[in-house]
Every structure is written in C-alpha cells, then in structure tokens.
FINURO-63800 format. One record per residue (C-alpha): residue in one letter; x, z, y. Coordinates in steps of 0.001 Angstrom, whole numbers, plus 500000, padded with zeros to 6 digits. Each point is the difference from the previous one (the first is absolute). Example, Ala and Ser with C-alpha at 12.3 -4.5 7.8 and 13.67 -1.06 7.14 Angstrom:
a512300507800495500 s501370499340503440 
This chain:
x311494866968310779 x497581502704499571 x500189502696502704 x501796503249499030 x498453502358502634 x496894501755500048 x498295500944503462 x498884503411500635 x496378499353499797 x500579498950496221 x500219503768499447 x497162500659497861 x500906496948497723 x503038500995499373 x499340503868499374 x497426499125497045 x502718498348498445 x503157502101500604 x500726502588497079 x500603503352500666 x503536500590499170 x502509501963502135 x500862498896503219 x503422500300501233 x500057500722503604 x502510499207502685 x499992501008504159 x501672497380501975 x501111500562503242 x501830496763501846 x501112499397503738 x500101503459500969 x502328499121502967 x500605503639500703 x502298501349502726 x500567503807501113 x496927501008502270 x498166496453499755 x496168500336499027 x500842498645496437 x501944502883499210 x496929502903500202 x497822497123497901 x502342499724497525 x500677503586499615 x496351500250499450 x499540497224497324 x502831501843498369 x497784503410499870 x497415497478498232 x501793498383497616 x501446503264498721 x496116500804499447 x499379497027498125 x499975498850496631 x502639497369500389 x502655499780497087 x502781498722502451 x500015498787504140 x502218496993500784 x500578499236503723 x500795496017500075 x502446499826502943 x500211500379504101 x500098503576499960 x501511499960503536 x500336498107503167 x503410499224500128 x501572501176497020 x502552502313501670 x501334503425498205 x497766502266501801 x496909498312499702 x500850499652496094 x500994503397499393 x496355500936502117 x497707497996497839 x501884501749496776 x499657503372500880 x495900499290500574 x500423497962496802 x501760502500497784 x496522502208500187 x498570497628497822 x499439502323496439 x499354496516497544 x502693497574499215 x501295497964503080 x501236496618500188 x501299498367503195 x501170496431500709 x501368498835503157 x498389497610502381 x501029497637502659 x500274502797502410 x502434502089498320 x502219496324498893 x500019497748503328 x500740502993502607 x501771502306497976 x502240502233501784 x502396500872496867 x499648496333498399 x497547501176497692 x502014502913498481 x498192503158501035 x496778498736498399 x501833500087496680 x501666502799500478 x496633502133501090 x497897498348496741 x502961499066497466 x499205496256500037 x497671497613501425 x498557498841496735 x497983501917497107 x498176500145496664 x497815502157498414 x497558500194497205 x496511501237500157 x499044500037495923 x499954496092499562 x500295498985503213 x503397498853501517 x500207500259503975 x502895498609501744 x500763499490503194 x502991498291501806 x501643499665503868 x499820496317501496 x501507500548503152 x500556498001502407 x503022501542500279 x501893500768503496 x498796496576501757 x496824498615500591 x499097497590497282 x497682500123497298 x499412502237496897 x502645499853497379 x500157501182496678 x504114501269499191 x501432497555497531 x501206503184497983 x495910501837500237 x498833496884498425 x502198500249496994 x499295503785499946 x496411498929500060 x499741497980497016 x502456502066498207 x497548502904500739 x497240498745498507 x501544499088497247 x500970503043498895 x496913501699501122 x496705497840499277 x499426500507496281 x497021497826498770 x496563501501501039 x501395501203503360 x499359498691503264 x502000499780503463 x498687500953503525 x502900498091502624 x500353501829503765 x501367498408503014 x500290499752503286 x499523496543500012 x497218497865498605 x501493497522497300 x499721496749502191 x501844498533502240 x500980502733502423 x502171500938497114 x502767497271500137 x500564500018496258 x496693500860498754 x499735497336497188 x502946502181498647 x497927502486499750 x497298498775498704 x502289498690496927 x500651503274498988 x496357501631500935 x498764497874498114 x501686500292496657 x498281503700500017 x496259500602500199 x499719500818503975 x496778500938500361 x500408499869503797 x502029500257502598 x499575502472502700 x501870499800503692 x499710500831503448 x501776498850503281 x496711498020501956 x498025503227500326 x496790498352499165 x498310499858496585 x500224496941497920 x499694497990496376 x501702497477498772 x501516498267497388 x503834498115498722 x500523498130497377 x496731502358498445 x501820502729500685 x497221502133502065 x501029501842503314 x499089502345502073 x500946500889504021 x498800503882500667 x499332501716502683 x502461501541503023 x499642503427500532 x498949499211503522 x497497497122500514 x499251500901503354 x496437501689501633 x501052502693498534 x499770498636496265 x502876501587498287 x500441500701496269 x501073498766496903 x499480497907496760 x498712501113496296 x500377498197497031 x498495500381496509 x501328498310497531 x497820499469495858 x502039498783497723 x497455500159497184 x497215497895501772 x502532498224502964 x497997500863503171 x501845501030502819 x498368501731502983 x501578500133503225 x499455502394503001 x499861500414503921 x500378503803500192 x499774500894503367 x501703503446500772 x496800502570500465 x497339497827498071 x498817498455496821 x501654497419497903 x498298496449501008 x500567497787497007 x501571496777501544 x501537497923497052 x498221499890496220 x501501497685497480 x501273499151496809 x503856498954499524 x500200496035498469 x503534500218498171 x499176496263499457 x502895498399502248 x500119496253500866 x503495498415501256 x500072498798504063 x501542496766500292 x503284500429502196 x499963497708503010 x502701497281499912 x501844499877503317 x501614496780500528 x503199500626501564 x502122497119502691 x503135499487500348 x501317497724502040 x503447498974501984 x502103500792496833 x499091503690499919 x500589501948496633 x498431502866499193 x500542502211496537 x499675503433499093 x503651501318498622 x499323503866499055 x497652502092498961 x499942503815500325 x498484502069497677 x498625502509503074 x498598498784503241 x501952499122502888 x499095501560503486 x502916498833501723 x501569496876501983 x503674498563498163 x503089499802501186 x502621497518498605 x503484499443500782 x502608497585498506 x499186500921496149 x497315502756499467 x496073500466501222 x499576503413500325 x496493502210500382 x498191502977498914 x497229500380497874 x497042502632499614 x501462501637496930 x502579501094502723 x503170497749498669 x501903497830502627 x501434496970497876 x502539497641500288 x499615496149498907 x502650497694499471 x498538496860502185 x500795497391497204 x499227501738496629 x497015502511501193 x501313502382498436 x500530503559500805 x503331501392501334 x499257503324500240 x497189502297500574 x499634503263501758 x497009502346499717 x498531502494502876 x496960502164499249 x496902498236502361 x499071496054500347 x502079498292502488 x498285498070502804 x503550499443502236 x502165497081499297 x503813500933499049 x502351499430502967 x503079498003499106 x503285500155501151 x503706498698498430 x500411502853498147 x496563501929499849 x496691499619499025 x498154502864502569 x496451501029498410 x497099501776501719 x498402502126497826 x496353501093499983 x501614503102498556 x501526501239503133 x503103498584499227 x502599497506501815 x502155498291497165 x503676498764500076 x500101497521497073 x503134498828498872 x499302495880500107 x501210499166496845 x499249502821497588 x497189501582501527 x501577503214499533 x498816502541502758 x503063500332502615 x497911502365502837 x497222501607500070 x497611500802503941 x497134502468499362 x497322499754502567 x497107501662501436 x497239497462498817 x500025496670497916 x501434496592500973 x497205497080499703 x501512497745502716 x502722497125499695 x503285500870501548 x501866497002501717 x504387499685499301 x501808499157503106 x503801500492501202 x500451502559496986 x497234501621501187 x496474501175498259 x497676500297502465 x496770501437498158 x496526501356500342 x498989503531498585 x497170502327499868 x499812500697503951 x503151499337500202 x502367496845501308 x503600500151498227 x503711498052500716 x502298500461497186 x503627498630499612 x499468498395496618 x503926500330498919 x500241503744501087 x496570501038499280 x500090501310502880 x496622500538502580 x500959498466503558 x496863501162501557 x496720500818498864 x496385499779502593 x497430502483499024 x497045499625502453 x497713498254497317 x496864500809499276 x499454498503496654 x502494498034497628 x501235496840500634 x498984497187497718 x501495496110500600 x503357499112501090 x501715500581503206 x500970497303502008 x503471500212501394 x501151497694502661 x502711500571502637 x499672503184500604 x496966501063499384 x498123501304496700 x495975499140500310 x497282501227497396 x497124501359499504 x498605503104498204 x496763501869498932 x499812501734503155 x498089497403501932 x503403499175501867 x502526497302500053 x503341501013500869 x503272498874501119 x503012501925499996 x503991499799500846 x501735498695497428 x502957501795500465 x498854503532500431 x496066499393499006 x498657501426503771 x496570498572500194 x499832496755502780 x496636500125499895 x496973500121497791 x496240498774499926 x496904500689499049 x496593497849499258 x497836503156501271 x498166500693497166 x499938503142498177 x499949498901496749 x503256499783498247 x498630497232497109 x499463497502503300 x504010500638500270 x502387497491500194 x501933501749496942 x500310497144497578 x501083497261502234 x502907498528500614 x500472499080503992 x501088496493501123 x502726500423502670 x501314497592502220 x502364500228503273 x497784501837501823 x496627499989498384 x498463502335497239 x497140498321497932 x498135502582497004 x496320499677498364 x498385503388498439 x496917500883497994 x497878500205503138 x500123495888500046 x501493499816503258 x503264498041500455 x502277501581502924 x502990498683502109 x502519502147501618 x502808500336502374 x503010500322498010 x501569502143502851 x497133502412500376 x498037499892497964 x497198498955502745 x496974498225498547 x499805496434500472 x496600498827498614 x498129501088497083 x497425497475498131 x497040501109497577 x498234496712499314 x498550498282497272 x503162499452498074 x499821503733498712 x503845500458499743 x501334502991497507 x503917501070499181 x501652496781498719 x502048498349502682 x502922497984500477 x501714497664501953 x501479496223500882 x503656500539499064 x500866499225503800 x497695502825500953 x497786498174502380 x496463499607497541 x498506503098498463 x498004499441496279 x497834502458499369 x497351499715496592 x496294501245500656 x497576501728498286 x498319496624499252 x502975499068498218 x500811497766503443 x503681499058500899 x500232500271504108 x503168498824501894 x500240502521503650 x502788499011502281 x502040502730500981 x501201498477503543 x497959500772503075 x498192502904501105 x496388499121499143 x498671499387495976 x500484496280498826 x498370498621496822 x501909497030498314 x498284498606497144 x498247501915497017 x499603498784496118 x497758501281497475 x502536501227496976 x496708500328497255 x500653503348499568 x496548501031501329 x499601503372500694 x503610501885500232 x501832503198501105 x503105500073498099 x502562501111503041 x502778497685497888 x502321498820503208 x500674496698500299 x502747498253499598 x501492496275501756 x502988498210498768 x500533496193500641 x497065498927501195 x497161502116497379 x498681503152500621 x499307502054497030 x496885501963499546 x498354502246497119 x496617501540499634 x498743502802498062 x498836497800497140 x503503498594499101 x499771496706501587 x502358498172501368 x500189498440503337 x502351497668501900 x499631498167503216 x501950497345501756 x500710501088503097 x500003496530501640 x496572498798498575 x498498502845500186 x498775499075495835 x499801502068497185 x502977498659497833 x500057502610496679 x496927501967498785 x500848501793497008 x498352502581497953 x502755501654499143 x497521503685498186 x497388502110500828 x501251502415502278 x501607500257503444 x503195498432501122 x502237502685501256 x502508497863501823 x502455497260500282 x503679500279499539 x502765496912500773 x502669499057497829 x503160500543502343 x501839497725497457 x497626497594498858 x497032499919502797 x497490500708497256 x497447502262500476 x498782502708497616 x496985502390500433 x498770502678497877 x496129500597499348 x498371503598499258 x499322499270496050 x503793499530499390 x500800496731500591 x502808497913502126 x500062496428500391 x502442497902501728 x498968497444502375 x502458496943500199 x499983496792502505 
C-alpha cells in the first residue's frame, strides 16, 4: 500500500504543487490538565491571549482539561476558557470521565454536551466523548453517540463537502469499539482524524483513515503551547503546527488527505468451551451499560447511560418497566422484596416500586452515587459522594450515615458480622459499625495520590483477615480487628482492582495487569502465592470483580472476553469473546445458578453450566 504521509522535509515538493485556495484554520489545544494555581494554568491563560490574536476560524480543545475532573477544577479551566473571542468546542477526556467527582455531569452542564458539530463552508468537523467512563478501562464510544454520529453526517455532508473527526482517543485499539467507528467514519469523506491524550506528536493511519496525535500544552523543559491546523479543500494539503506559546509556528506535519479507504480484516478469535459451559448473549440495549446486574427470581435489572434503570423479565428479555433519571448511571439497582433502590448520578436515592417501576420515595443528596450498594437484613447499606449511608429499605428511613470521606465511594461494601469494609477515593479503606456507622478503623497505602486509591475494589474478608489490591499494584492483607497491616506485596504479578475469593474464604484471586489469574491465601500472617494461570487476556485493567461459584471463578477483561477457571486444576475451562468492550461484572442466578454479566456496549449474556 502506498504510504499516505509526507515527511516534513518534503516541504518544497509539496508547496510547488499545492493551489492557492483558502485555508481554513483551526487552534487545537489538548491535555491541558489544568488545576487552580498549577503552572498550566498561567500557560494556558497565555495561549488563550494568542489564539484570540490569531487568524483561526474556530479552537477545539480535544479532552483532559483537568487533573481530576472535580467541579472546581472544571468550573476553573471554563472561566480561563470562556475568554476565548472565536468559536469554542470542548470534548471531554479521560480525566474529566474516569475520576469524575459528579459522574460526569458538571462537564455537561458547564459546556451543554460532550459532543459537537460545526461547519466551516464545506467542511464538516465533529467531534465526540469516548470515555472511559467512571472505571478504569479503555476508551469507549456511547452506543447512543455512535448512532448520533452517523445520523449526523447524514444530514450534514452534502456531496462536495468534507469531514474533519476530533477525539480524545486515537481510532485504534485503545478505543474498545473502534471498528464501530470506523464503520461510520468511513461512509463520510474524513479527511483525518485529529486526537490527543499521549502528549507527544504522532501520524498514523486506520483502515486509510489518516490520524493525527497533537501536542499537550505542557511537554516539559519548559515547552508549552499548542497545535495549528490548516486545512485546503481546493488542492487537499493539510499543514500542521507546533506553536509554542512566545515563538514562531514550526511546521511539523505537511500532507495530503487519501479518502481512498481499504477494509482491515477483523481477527477471528476462536473461542473454548469446555465442561458443558454455555454461553449466549440474551439482550441488547440500545445505550451503553456502565453498570453491574442484579437479578432476582424473575427480572435482571440495570441502568443504562441514557439514564433509564430497566427491568427484564428473565425468560422473555423483555422489558418490564423502565424508569428514566437525568445523568448515566454507573451504580447497580439494589433489590429488595418489594423495592428496587437506585443510585443516581443525579444526586438522587430512588425508591422503586418492584413491579411497576413507579417512583415510591425520593433521597436528594449532596453529590452523585457511582458505587454499588449491598441489601442486607432490610437494610441498604450504600456508598455516596464522601459520604457512607444505612437506610431501612421498608421505611426509607436513614439509620446512620458516616461522613469523614474524602472522596466518593466507588465498589461495593462488604458487610460481614458486624462490620461494613470499603474503600473510597480518599486513599483510605475503612471499616465502620454496622449498627450506628462509628468508624473501627481505617487505612491508608501512604500515598498522596487519590487515583493509587483503593476506590474501585471490592475487599475479600474473612474471619479475621482483610485482603484488597489498588491501582498502585500492590496487594495488601489486614487485620480484620484493626485494621493493622499484615504484609503488603508489589511483585511481578502487577495486581490492579479485580479481586475475589474461594467461596470458603481461605484463597484470594486476584487478575493482573498481564491479564494473569493469581490464587493468595488469606490464612497466616505472611503473603503466600498458590498457583497462577495465564487467562490470554494480555494486557488488562478492567477492575471487573471476580466471581467463584462451584468450583469456576469468573473473570472479564476490558476487551469483552470471557474467562473461567477451574478452581481444582488450576486450567482455563471457558474463553469466550463475548464484544469489544469491558466486562462490568458478574451477577448469580439465586434461582437458577446461572450467571449473567453485562458489558459497556449494551450487552448481557448468560453464562450456564
């Protein structure tokens, strides 16, 4: 195939040949990372001053605008934003999605939406959000933006016009359903695609769809600035530039756009199943799906990112009942006998009545729910933006409520006897009373940084021990009592946030970053390996937790694939490629002893044995 990209030095070629109709010209400003008094913050007030000078037709910033994605950093980058005089488009990145304080609300309320079009005379420029959305994972494209994509275009690309595609992602893999994308992209005559997110300049090419990374505003030795892009539609050069704040334009990119696509030949996995498993996929959503399922005698229920918890009747798929909220939901529904309890990324706690789905009660709090609330005795216990709730399900009534929290809580609580253990964004893990929610004890990993939390984890307890892995890679056992630290391992086996455990409590599973399956005992005072097995996931980070029943241990990755173990031989007995995109989490059949799961792109499939 003949190369599509033209090195700089090819400059004088290509200017003897390039016509000299109007460019259109864009400033593009990407991975900004900006928080209140940080050194990014004066350099992007003063790239700001520039661009206002410049002859741009519109500025699109392509995602990370902050740190850590809370409400005050956002509302600090818009008010140095909003001095922009030209026409201002703003996508999220993985910074504002993965460790958002207000589960990705506040961005759209600040901008309106994280998605936008807009024409420049014949030229179509869209750009879309792609997550990953409140858990690590990779980039993901909204089931619903993808049909608002090609919709889009549709109505907008008459014949003669082109289409410029923003990002935060490049289209390749670190976008879980990329080939998606490309689908649609490529029914429209992209003539590239421009992203961000890496912070380091860089060409390439999908499907002959061409790409380009740009620049980060900061790219350290004092290098900060931004990226220019003109764009002839009459001859089809593009020119792309490193505009350092202070100094000349230094052309880095020259090329002309090849709408000439070729097809990529999708990679057939083949898939085992063994020891009578069944796998099959038994709904599809029309929205993606961000959180775990929970199934009872006759319904599955979950919540989608169109903001509607649903209701499925187990044997027909079909819906009972539907109930919409106003944000994407990321925490499972809590079930009792006669509720269905929702955290809502809308601030909201939700009574819904079980079998209509009629609202019966209605909480507001203080920040969003993200985290999965666990059912026992009657009793809700549940995780909140800095917060730690008890609520008597039947009454509605709060029993106690623990507000020494430094961030929100994210993965379920584990209640046992009587204690409540979890962990939060706060760098803490905490357990608390579970009748009046005074704190027992809590611990910390002793770093600063509240992404190396254990926030998204859900703890193994035993009798008396404490077992949790975190995004700093180190696995940790505690004393249930006290919380006193036991051992903690960092070692090759590069351990993340899923976890689980033997169903008698005495082996720990946890699944690595090298998409590794490691067996810990929990007995003893000192760290024990058991066995490992490679699940072919490769390289992984999905913090799906893990589930054991009869024997198998169930594990997901972040590219939809399926994996079960025997816990006896130590084999891989099931891998299945069940999509594209991450597992969120397993849920058991209380009737049948299936298992169902849900992935991000809308799927659930039910596993059977």
């Amino acid at each position: 195939m003949n190369k599509i990209f033209f090195r700089v030095f090819l400059l004088a070629v290509v200017l003897l040949f390039a016509t000299s109709g109007q460019a259109q010209k864009f400033a593009i400003l990407s991975d900004i990372h900006v928080t209140p008094g940080n050194a990014n913050e004066a350099q992007l007030k003063a790239a700001v001053a520039e661009i206002n000078k410049s002859d741009a037709a519109a500025v699109v910033l392509s995602g990370d605008l902050t740190n850590e994605g809370s409400d005050e950093q956002l509302r600090n980058v818009k008010s140095i934003l909003d001095g922009i005089t030209k026409p201002l488009y703003v996508i999220p990145g993985n910074h504002e999605n993965n460790w958002s304080q207000s589960a990705c609300k506040t961005f759209n309320d600040l901008w309106g939406t994280d998605r936008f079009v807009f024409n420049v005379d014949s030229l179509v420029v869209v750009g879309l959000n792609c997550g990953p959305f409140m858990k690590m994972g990779d980039g993901h494209i909204k089931q619903e933006d993808l049909l608002w994509l090609d919709k889009t275009l549709a109505e907008r690309v008459k014949p003669g016009m082109k289409v410029l595609s923003f990002n935060h992602y490049p289209i390749n893999s670190d976008l879980d359903n990329y080939k998606d994308y490309v689908k649609i992209l490529k029914k429209y005559p992209v003539i590239t695609h421009m992203c961000g997110h890496y912070h380091s300049w860089h060409q390439y090419e999908t499907d002959g769809i061409m790409g380009i990374i740009v620049r980060a505003l900061d790219m350290h030795g004092g290098d900060y600035g931004y990226t220019l892009l003109d764009v002839d539609l009459n001859s089809g050069w593009m020119h792309v530039y490193n505009k350092r704040i202070g100094q000349d334009p230094e052309l880095k990119y020259v090329y002309r756009y090849n709408l000439k696509y070729y097809d990529d030949p999708e990679v057939k996995y083949a898939n085992l199943l063994s020891s009578g498993f069944k796998v099959q996929q038994v709904y599809a959503d029309n929205a993606s799906i961000f959180t775990r399922l929970s199934v009872d005698n006759k319904n599955i229920y979950f919540g989608n990112s169109l903001g509607y918890c649903k209701a499925l009747d187990k044997k027909s798929m079909k819906e009972r009942w539907q109930f919409k909220t106003d944000a994407m939901l990321f925490s499972r529904p809590a079930v009792s006998n006669k509720y269905v309890v929702l955290p809502t990324a809308d601030r909201r706690l939700l009574w819904l009545d079980k079998q209509s789905g009629k609202l019966a009660y209605e909480y507001k709090a203080a920040g969003p729910y993200v985290a999965d609330g666990v059912v026992s005795g009657g009793t809700l216990y549940q995780g909140g933006y800095k917060t730690f709730q008890a609520w008597n399900i039947g009454s509605h009534k709060l029993l106690w409520q623990y507000d020494s929290i430094g961030n929100y809580c994210q993965a379920e609580p584990v209640v046992d006897g009587n204690d409540v253990i979890f962990g939060a964004w706060d760098t803490y893990l905490h357990a608390l009373n579970k009748q009046n929610g005074s704190l027992k004890w809590s611990w910390s990993n002793g770093k600063t940084q509240n992404l190396l939390s254990p926030g998204n984890v859900v703890p193994v307890v035993t009798r008396d021990r404490v077992l949790i892995v975190a995004p700093d890679r180190v696995a940790t056992e505690l004393d249930r009592g006290t919380g006193r630290q036991l051992w903690r391992v960092k070692n090759d086996n590069k351990v993340r946030e899923s976890l689980g455990a033997s169903e008698d409590g005495k082996v720990a599973y946890a699944k690595t970053m090298g998409g590794t399956l490691v067996a810990m005992s929990t007995q003893g005072n000192d760290y024990k390996l058991l066995w490992t097995v490679d699940l072919g996931m490769g390289y992984e980070h999905a913090p799906c937790p893990i589930l054991v029943h009869n024997g198998y241990i169930y594990t997901g990755s972040r590219q939809g694939l399926l994996a079960i173990v025997d816990e006896s031989t130590h084999q891989v007995v099931v891998k299945y490629k069940m999509g594209c995109s991450e597992v969120n989490g397993f849920a058991l059949d209380p009737a049948t002893g299936d298992v169902y799961c849900s992935l991000i792109e809308g799927k659930i499939f039910k596993i059977s044995k």
